[in-house]
KOLNUSE-231920 format. One line per 2 residues: number of its first residue (from 1); for each residue x, y, z of N, C-alpha, C. Coordinates in steps of 0.001 Angstrom, whole numbers. Example, Ala and Ser with C-alpha at 12.3 -4.5 7.8 and 13.67 -1.06 7.14 Angstrom:
# residues 2
1	13190/-5690/7800/12300/-4500/7800/13200/-3300/7800 | 12850/-2250/7080/13670/-1060/7140/12900/30/7870 $
***
This chain:
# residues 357
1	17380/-23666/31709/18018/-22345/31763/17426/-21510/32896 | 18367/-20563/33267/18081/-19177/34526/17994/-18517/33337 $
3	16823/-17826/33248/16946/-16714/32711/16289/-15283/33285 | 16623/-14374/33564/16647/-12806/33866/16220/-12143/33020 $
5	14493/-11281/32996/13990/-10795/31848/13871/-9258/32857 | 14574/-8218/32277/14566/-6851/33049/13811/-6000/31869 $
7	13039/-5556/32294/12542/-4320/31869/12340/-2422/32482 | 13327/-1396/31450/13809/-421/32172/12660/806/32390 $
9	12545/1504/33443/11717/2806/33148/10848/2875/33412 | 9669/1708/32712/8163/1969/32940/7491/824/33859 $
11	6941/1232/34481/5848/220/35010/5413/-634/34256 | 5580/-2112/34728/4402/-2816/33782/3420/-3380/34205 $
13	2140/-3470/33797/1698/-3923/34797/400/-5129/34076 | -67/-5715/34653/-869/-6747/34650/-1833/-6686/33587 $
15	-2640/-4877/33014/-3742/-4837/32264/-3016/-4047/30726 | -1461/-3750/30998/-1484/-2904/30284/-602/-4071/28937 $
17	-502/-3678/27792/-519/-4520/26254/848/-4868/26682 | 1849/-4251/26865/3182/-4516/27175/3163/-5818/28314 $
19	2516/-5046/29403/2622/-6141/30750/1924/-7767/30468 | 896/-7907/29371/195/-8951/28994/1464/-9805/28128 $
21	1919/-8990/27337/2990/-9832/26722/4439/-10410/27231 | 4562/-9679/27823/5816/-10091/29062/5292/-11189/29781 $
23	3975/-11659/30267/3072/-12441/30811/3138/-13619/30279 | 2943/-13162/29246/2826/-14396/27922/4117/-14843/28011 $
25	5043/-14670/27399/6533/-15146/27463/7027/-15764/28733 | 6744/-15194/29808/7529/-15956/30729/6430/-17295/31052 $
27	5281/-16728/30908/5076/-17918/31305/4758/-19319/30058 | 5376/-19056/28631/5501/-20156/28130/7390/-20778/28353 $
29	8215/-19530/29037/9278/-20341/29096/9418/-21154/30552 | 8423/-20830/31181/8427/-21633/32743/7812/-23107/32380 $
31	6913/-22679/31474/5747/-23996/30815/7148/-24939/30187 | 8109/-24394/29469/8847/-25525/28691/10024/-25782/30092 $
33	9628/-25449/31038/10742/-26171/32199/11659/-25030/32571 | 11784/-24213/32055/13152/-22929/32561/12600/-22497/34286 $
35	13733/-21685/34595/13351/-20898/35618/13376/-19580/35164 | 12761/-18593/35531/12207/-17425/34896/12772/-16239/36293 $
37	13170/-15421/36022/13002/-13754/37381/12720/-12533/36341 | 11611/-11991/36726/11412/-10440/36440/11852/-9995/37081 $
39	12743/-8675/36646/13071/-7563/36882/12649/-6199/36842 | 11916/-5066/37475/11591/-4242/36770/12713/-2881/37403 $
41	12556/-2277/36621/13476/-895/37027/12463/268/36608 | 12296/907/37738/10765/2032/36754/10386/3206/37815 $
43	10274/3932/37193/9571/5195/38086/8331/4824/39137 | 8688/5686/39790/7303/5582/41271/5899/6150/40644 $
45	5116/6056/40190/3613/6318/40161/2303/5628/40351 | 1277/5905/40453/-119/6060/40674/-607/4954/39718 $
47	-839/3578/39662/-1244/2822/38683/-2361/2606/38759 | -3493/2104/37461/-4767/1357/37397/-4821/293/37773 $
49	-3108/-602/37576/-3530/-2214/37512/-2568/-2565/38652 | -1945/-3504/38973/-1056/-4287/39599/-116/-4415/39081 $
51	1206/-4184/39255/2605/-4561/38296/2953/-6054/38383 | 3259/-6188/37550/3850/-7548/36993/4741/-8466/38460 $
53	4295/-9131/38681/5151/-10030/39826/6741/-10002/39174 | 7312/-10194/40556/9229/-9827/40332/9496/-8663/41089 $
55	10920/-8548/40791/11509/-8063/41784/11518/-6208/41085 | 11123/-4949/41679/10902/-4161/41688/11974/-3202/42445 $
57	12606/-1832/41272/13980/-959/41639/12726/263/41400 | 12471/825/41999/12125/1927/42226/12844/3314/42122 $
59	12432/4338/41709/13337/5223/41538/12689/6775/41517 | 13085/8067/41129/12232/9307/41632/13358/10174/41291 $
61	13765/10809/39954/14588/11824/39347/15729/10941/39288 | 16538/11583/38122/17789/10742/37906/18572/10519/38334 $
63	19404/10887/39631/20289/10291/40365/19641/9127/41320 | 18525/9052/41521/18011/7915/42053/17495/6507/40536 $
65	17668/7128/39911/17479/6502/38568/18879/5360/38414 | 19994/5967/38685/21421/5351/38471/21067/4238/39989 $
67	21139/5336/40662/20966/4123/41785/19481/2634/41891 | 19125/2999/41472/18022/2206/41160/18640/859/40572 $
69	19331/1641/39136/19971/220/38637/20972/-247/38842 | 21986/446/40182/23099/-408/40817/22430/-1869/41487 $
71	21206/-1484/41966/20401/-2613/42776/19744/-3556/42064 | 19616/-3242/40724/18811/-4180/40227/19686/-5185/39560 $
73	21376/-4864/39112/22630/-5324/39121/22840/-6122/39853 | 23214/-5652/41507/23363/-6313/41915/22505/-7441/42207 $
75	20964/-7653/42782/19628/-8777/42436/20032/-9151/41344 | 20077/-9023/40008/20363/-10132/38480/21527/-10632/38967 $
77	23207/-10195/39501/24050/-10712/39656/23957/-12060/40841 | 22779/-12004/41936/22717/-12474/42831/21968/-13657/42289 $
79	20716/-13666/41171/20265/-14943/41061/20657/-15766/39919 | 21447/-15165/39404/23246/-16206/38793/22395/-16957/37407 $
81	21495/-15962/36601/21632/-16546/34960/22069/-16637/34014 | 21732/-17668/33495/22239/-18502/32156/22459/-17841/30951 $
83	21015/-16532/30824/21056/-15698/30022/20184/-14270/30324 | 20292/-13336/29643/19651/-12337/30215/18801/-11920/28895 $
85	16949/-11128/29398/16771/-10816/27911/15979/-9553/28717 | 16739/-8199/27703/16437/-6925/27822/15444/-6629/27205 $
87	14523/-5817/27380/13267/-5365/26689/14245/-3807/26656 | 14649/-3283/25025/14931/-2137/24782/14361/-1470/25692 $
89	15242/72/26558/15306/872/27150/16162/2110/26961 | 15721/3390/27158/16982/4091/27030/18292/3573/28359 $
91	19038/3569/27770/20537/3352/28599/20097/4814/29547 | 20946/3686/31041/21061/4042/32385/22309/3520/33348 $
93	23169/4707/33518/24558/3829/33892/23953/3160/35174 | 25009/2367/35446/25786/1427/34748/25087/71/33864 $
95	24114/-8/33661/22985/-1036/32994/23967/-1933/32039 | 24770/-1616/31493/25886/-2092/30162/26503/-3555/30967 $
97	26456/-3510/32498/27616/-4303/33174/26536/-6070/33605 | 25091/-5255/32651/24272/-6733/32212/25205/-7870/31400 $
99	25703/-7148/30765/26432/-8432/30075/27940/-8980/30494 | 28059/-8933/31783/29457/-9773/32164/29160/-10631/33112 $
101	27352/-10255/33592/26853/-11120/33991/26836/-12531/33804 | 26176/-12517/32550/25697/-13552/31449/24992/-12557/29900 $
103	25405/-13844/29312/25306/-13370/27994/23523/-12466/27795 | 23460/-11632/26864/22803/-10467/26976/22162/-10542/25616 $
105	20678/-10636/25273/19874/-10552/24582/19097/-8996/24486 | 19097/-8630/23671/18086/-6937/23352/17027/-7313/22750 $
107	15844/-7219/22999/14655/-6598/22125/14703/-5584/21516 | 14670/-5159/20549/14508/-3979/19971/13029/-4184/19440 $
109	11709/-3556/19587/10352/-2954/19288/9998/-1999/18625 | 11226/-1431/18259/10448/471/17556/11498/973/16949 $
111	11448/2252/16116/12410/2729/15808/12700/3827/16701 | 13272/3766/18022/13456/5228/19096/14128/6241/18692 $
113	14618/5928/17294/15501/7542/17386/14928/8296/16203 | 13552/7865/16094/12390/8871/15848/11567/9112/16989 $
115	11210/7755/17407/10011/8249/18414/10600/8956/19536 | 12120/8915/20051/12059/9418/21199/12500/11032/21268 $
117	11883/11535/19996/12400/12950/19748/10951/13677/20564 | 9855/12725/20382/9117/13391/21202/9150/13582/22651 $
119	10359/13139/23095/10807/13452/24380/11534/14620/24731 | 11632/15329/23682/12222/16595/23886/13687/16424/23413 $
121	14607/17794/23339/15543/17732/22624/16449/16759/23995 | 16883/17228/24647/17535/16313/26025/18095/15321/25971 $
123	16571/14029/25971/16695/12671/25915/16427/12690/24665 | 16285/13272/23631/16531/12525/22646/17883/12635/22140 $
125	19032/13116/22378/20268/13626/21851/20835/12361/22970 | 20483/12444/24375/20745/11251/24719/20963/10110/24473 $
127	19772/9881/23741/19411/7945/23621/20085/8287/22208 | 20346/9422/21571/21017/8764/20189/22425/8746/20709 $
129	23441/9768/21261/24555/9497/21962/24741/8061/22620 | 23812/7695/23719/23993/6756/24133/23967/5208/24102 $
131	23138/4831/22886/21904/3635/22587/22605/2943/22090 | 24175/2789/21761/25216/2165/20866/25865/1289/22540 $
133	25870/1821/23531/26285/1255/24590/26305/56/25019 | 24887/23/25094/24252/-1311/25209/23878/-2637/23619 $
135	24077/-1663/22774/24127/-2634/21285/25278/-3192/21304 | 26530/-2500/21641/27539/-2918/21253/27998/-3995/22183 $
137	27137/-4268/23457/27718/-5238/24781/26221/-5951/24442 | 25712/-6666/23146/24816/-8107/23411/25429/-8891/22869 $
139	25095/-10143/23632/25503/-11354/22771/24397/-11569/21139 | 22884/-11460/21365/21869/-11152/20274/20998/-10465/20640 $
141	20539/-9862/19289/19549/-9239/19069/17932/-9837/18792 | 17419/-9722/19285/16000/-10126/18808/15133/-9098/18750 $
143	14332/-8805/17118/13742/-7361/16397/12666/-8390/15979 | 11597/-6848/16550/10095/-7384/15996/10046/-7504/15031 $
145	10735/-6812/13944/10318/-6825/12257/11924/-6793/11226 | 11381/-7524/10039/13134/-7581/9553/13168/-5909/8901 $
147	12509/-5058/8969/12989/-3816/9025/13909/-3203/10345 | 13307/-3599/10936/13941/-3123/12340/15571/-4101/12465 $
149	15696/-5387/12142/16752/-5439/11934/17706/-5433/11205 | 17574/-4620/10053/18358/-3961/8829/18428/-2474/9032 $
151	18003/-2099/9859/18504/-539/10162/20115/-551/10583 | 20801/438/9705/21464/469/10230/22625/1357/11781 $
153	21418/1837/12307/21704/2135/13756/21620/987/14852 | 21146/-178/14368/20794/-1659/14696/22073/-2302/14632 $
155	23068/-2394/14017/23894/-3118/13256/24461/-3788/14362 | 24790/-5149/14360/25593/-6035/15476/27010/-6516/14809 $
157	28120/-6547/15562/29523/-7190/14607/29376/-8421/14648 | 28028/-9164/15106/28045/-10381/14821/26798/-11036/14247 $
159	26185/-11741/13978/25362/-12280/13066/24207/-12966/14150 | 24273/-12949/15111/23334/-13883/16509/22194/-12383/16171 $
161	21188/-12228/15032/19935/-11315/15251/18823/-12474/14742 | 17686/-12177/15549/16588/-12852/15187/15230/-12269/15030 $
163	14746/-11971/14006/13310/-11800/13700/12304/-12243/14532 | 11904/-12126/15392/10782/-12978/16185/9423/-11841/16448 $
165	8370/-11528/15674/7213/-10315/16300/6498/-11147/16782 | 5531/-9755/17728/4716/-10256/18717/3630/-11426/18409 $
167	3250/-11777/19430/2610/-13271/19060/1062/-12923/20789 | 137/-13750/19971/-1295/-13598/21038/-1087/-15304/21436 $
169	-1617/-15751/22518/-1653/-17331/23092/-3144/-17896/22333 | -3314/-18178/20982/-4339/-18892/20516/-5349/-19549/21238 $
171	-4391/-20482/22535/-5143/-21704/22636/-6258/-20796/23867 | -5886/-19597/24895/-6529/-18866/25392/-6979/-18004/25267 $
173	-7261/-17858/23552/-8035/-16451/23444/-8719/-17548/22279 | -10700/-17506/22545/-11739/-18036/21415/-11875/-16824/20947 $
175	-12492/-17208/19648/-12996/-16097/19094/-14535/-16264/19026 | -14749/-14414/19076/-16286/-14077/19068/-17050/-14356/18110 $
177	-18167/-14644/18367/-19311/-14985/17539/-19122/-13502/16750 | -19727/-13944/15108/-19896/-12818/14470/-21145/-12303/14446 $
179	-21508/-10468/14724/-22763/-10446/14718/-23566/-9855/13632 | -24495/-9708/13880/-25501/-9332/12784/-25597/-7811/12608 $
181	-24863/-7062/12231/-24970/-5997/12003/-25845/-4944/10914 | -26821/-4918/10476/-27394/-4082/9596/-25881/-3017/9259 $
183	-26163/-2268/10213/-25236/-1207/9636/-23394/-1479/10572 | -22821/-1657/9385/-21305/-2770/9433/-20582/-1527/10642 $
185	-19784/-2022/11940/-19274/-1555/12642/-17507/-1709/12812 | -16800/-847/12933/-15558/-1101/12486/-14696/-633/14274 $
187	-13632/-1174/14153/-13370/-873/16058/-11971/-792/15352 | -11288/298/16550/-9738/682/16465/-9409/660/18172 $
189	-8419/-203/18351/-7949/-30/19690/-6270/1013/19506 | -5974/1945/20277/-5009/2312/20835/-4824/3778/22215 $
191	-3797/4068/22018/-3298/4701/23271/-3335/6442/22927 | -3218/7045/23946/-2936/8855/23736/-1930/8852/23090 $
193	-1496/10086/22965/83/10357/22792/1018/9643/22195 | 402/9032/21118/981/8229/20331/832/8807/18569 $
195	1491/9082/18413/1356/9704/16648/870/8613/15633 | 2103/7447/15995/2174/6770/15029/506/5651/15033 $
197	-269/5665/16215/-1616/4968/16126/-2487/5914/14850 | -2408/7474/14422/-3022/7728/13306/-4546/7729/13414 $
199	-4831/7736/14896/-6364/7746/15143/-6707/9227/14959 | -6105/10403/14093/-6699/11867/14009/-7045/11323/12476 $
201	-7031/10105/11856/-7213/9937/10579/-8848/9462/10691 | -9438/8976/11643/-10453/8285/11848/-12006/9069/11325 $
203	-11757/10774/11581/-13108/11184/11985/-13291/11258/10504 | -12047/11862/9742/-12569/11271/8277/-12973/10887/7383 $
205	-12905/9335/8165/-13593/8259/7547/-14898/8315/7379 | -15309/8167/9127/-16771/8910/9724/-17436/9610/8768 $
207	-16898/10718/8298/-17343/11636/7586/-17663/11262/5914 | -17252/10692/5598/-16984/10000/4355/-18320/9127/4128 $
209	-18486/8004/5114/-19241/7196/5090/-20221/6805/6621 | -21324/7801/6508/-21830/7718/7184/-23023/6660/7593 $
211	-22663/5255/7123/-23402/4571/6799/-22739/3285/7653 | -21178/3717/8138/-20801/2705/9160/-20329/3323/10493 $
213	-20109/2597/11602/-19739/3417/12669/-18438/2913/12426 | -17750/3884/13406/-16136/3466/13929/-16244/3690/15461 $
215	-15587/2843/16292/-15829/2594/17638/-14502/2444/18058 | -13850/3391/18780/-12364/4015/19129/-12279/3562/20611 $
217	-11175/2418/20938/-11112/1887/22312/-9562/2432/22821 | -9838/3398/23915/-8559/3783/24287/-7978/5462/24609 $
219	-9651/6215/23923/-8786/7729/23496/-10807/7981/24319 | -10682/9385/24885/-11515/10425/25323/-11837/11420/24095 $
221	-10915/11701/23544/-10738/12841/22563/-9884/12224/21478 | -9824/13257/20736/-8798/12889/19336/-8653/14631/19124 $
223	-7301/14561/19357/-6658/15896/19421/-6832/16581/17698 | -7042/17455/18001/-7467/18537/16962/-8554/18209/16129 $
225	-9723/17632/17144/-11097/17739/16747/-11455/17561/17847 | -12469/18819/17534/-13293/19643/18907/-14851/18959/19247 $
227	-14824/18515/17880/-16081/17734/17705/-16001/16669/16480 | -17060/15395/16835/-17085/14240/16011/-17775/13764/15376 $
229	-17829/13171/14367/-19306/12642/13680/-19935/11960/14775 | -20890/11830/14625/-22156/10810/15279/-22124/9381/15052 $
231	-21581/9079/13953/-21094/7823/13689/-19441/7092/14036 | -19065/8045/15032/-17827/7699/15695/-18190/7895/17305 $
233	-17322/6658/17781/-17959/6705/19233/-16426/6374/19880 | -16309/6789/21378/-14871/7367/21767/-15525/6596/22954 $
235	-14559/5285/24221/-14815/4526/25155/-13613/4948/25838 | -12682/5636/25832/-11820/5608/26708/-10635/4401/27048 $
237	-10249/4643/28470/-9486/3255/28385/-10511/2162/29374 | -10217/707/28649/-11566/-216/29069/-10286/-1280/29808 $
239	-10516/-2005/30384/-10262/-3406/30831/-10273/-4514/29829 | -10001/-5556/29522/-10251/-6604/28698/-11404/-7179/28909 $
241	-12256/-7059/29595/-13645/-7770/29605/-14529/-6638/28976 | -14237/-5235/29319/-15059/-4620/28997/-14911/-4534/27221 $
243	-13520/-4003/26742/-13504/-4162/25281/-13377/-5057/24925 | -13742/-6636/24988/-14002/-7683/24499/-15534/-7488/24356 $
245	-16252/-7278/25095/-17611/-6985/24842/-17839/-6110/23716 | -17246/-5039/23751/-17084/-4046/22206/-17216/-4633/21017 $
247	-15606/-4926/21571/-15225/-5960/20488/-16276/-7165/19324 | -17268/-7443/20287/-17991/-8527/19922/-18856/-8218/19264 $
249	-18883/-6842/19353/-20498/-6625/17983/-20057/-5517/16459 | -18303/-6005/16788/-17627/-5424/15657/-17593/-5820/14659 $
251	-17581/-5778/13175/-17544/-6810/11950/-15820/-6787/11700 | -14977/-5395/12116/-13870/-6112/11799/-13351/-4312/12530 $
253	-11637/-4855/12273/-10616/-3756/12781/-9928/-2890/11966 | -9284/-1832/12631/-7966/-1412/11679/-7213/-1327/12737 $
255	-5732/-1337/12076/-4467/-1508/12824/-3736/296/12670 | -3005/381/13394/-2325/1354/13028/-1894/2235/12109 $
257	-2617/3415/11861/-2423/4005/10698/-1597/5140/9927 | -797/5329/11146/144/6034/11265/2096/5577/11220 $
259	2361/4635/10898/3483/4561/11245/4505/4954/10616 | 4180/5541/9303/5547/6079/8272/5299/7426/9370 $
261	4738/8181/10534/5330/8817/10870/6789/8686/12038 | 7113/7572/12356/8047/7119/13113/8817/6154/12170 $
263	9038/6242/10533/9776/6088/9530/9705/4060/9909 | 9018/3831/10055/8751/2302/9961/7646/1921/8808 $
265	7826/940/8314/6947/239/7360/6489/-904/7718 | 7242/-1529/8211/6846/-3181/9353/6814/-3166/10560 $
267	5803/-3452/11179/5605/-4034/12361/4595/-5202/12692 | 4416/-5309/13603/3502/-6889/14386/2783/-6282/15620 $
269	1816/-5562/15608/1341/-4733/16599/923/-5668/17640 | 854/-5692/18652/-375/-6679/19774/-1313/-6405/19654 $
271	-2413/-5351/19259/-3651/-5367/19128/-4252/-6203/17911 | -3099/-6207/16859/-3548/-6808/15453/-3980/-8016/15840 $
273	-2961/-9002/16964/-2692/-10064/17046/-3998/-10547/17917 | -4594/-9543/19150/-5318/-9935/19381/-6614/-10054/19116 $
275	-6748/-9003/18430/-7920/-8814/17158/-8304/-10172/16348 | -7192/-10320/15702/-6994/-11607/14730/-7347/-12966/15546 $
277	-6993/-12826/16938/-7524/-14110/17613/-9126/-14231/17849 | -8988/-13016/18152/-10681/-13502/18302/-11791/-13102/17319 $
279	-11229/-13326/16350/-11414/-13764/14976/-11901/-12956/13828 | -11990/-11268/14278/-12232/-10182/13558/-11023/-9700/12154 $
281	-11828/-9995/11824/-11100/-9232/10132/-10282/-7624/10067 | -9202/-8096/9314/-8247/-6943/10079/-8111/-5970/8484 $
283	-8196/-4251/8849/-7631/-3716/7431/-5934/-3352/8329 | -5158/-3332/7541/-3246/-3464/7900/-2792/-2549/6850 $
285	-2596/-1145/7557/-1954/-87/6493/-584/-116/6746 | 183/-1562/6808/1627/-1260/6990/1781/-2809/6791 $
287	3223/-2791/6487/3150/-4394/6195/3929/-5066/7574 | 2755/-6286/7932/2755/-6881/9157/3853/-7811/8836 $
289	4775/-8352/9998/6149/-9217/9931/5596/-10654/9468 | 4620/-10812/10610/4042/-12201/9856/3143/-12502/8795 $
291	2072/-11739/8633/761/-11288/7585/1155/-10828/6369 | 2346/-10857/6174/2677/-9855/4817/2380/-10658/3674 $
293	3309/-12011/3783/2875/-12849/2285/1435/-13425/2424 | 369/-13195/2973/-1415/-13776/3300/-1726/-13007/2131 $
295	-2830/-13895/1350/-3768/-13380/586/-4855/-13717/675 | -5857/-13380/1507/-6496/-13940/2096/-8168/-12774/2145 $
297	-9536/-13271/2254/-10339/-12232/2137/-10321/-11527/3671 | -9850/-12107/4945/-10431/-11622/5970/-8962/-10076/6161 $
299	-8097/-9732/5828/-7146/-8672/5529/-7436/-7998/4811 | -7510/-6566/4455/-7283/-5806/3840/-5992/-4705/3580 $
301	-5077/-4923/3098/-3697/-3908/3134/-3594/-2667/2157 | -3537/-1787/3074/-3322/-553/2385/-2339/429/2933 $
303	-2287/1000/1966/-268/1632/2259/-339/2640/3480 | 982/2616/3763/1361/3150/4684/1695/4385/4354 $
305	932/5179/4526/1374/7086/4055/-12/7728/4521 | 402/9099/4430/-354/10252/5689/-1957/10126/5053 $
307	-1790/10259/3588/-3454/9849/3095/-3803/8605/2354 | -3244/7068/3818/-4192/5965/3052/-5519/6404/3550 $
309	-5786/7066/4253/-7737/6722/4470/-8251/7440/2859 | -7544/8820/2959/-8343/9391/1850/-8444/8574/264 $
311	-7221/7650/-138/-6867/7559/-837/-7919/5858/-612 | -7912/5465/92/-8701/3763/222/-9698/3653/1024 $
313	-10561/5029/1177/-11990/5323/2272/-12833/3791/1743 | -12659/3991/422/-13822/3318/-44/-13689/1904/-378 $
315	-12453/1988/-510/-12261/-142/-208/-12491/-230/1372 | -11892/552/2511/-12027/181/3421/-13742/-23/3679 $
317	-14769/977/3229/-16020/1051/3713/-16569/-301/2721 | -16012/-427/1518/-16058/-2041/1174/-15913/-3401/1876 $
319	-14412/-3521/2539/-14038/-4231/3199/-14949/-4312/4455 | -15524/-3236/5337/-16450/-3645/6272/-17483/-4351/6194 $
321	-18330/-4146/4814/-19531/-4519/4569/-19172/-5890/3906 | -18074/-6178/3465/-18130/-7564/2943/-17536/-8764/3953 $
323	-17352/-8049/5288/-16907/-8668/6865/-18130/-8794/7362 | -19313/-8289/7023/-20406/-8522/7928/-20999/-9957/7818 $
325	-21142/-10610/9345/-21216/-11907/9760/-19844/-12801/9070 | -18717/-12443/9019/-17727/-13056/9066/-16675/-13597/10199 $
327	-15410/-14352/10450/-14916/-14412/11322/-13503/-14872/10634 | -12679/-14647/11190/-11174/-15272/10415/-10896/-16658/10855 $
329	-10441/-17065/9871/-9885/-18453/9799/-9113/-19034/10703 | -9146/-19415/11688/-8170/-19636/12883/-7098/-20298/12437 $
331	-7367/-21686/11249/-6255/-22052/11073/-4874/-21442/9861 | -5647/-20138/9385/-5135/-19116/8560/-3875/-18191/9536 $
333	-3992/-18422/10459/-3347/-17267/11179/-2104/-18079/12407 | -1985/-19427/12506/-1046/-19959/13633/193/-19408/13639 $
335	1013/-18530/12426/2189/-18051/12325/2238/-16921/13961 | 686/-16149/13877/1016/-15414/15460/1091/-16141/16445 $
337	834/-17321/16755/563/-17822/18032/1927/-17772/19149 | 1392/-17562/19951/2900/-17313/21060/3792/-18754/21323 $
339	3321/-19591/21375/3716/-20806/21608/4930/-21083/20475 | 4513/-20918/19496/5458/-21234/18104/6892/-20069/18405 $
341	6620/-18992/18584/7385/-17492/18735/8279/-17702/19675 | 7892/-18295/21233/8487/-18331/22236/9330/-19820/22001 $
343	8974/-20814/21390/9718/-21717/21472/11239/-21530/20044 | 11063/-20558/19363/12105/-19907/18462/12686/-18808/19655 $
345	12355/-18389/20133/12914/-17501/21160/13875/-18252/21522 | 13424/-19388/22316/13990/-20239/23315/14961/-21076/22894 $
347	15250/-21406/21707/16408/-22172/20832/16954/-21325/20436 | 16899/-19823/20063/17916/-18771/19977/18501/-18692/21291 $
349	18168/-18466/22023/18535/-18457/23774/19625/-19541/23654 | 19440/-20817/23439/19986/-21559/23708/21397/-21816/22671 $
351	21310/-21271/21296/22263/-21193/20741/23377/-19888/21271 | 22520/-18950/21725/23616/-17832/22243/24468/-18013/23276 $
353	23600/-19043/24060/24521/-19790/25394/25883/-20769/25204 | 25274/-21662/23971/26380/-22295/23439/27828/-21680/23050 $
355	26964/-20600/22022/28214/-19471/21774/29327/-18999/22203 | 28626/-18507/23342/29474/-18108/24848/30349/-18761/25673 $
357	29952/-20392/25535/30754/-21487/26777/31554/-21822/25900 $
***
């Protein structure tokens, strides 16, 4: 297969969680023999890392925005694939005329017509006006979580949807030695400006139980605290060598603790996944796509609402101390591995093609 993987809007780039996973995928569908083209379509700015190799539409306010993606149209129309797979974007005319190309695959990742209210009233009246455009012109859908594809703002008139969440490459990520911690250390990776990460729930904890640290990879501050326990420590944004080193003298993680504020209950985060690879014990306040039916000691699940910390401080400060010198089961966890994910990808691909001829 030709296949055409476009991604709209943002930069991606080489260090950032998005750009690693796009990484991952193409290059297990080049590994099973395909030919692969990135596409990116994305605003002009100032990056940390390197963007993703492929072909690059540049753009700078919205009428250069439209034009941006006449060109990136015409490039997908020019290298003549088999199939096309969209990484959800807000719609950008003419972007819809992806699918007369070749048949047209969506990612859907999130629920946007919560999250993108934090974009102001504008684009968010937008992407709900508009976001049916491009649903209604795929051949399939592919949704990180079977919540996400039972919504019904999701809905397809045809039955080609596939469940597939994010997935880490096992065979290139070992896991860390577990260390010796006297006093049990707990690590949270995520981003600013993100609600649904739930890292204003953290200092809390801190406070609660001052007998473990929490070690926050990703944030300077934590908005609406001016000040922090002593037993919470704030790294900013790191590189992968540097928070792998973190990482390594952690007894275990938490995942996202926020997401009933963007009205989701399931997801498959990439940090979980990479956490879980390198072999740290995960607490999961939401139920994970793949992890959900595990019963297992290295998980801990606790609900998804505004006070799980208050309400499970103390299993969680349990759960740390009974992670100390532990490591997860590698062969407990192959359901994430990318290899398995991408090769279900890739036989959906191939049934949608059939479809079509």
């Amino acid at each position: 297969m030709h296949i055409a993987y476009i991604s709209l809007h943002w930069p991606r780039t080489t260090k950032s969680g998005v750009g690693k996973k796009i990484m991952r995928q193409i290059g297990a569908w080049r590994e099973a023999g395909h030919d692969v083209q990135f596409f990116m379509h994305t605003v002009q700015r100032d990056l940390r890392a390197p963007l993703l190799p492929g072909e690059v539409f540049y753009y700078r306010g919205e009428w250069q925005r439209i034009q941006s993606a006449r060109r990136l149209l015409k490039a997908v129309c020019q290298y003549q694939p088999d199939i096309i797979y969209l990484r959800y974007g807000m719609y950008v005319y003419p972007i819809h005329r992806l699918a007369s190309i070749a048949p047209l695959v969506e990612e859907l990742n999130t629920n946007d017509i919560i999250q993108h209210k934090r974009l102001g009233l504008i684009y968010n009246w937008y992407n709900r006006l508009t976001r049916r455009i491009l649903i209604n012109n795929v051949s399939g859908l592919v949704c990180l979580s079977s919540q996400l594809a039972t919504m019904p703002q999701n809905a397809v008139s045809h039955n080609n949807v596939r469940v597939i969440g994010d997935g880490i490459n096992l065979d290139e990520t070992s896991p860390l030695p577990a260390p010796k911690n006297s006093q049990p250390r707990i690590a949270f990776i995520g981003s600013p400006d993100s609600p649904w990460q739930g890292v204003d729930k953290l200092p809390q904890l801190a406070l609660s139980f001052p007998d473990i640290s929490i070690h926050i990879i990703g944030y300077n501050q934590i908005d609406g605290h001016d000040s922090i326990p002593e037993n919470l420590h704030l790294y900013g944004y790191l590189d992968t060598v540097a928070y792998n080193k973190i990482l390594g003298t952690m007894d275990c993680a938490i995942s996202s603790l926020g997401l009933h504020r963007i009205q989701l209950d399931e997801s498959s985060p990439l940090k979980t996944r990479e956490c879980l690879a390198l072999g740290l014990p995960m607490v999961l306040p939401y139920k994970d796509t793949d992890l959900h039916n595990f019963d297992c000691d290295f998980l801990l699940k606790i609900p998804n609402k505004e006070d799980n910390i208050q309400t499970h401080a103390q299993a969680i400060r349990d759960f740390v101390y009974r992670m100390r010198g532990h490591r997860v089961d590698r062969k407990l966890i192959e359901s994430i591995d990318q290899a398995i994910k991408e090769r279900e990808r890739l036989r959906f691909f191939k049934d949608i093609i059939s479809i079509r001829s």
